[in-house]
N, C-alpha and C positions, 0 to 999 in steps of 0.2 A: 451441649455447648457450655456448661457451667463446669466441667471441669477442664476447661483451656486455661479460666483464671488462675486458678494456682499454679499450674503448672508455669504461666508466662511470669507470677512474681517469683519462682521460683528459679526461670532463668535470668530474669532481671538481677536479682539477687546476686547471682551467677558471675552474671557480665559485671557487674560493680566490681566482686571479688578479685577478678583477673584484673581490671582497671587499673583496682587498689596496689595489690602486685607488681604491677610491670609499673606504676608509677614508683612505689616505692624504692624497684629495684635499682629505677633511672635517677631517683633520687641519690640514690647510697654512692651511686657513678662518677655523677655530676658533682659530689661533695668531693669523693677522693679525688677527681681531677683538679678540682678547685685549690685545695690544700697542695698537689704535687706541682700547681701552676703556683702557686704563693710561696711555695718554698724553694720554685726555681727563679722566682723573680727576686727574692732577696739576695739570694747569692749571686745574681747580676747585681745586683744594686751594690753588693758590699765590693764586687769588683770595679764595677764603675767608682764609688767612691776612693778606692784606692786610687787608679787611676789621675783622677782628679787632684788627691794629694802630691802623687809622684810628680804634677805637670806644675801643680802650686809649687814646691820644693825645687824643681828645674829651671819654673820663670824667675823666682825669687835669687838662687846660682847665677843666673844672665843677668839679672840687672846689677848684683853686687858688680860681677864680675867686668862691666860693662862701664860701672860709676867710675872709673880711674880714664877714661876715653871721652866720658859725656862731655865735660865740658871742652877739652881740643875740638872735637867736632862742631861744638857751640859755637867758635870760635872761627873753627873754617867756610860753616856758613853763613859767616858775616858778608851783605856785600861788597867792602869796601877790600877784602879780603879775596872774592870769585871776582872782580875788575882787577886787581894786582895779578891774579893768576894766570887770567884771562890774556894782560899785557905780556905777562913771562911766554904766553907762548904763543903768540903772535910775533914776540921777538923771536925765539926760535924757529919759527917754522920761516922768517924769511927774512 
């Protein structure tokens, strides 16, 4: 019976070994996904940030473009202006 001892720290040892191994190997895995995950997220991000500029630089187009109209509009939703408009076509329609 006394020599099972060594023999079981011997497979003990063993099993550690392999443990060590296959953690390590899951290690090295989980790293390079890690890094091909972080390098795919940047280059989402830098598109997205583009993006985002194109939409600032478009809304920014619209409102210029828009400032020559803002106030006629200011103007037509006046209501003393939708009651004149209002009468204009109540006259026409009868």
């Amino acid at each position: 019976m006394s020599s099972i001892g060594p023999w079981l720290l011997v497979l003990g040892a063993a099993a550690i070994v392999v443990e060590g191994t296959v953690a390590s190997v899951w290690t090295v895995r989980l790293a390079r996904q890690g890094r091909a995950l972080t390098a795919m997220l940047e280059r989402q991000r830098g598109l997205v940030q583009a993006d985002v500029s194109r939409l600032r630089e478009t809304l920014e187009e619209t409102r210029r473009l828009w400032e020559p109209w803002r106030r006629a509009l200011r103007r037509l939703r006046h209501p003393l202006v939708a009651a004149l408009l209002a009468s204009f076509w109540r006259r026409l329609a009868g």
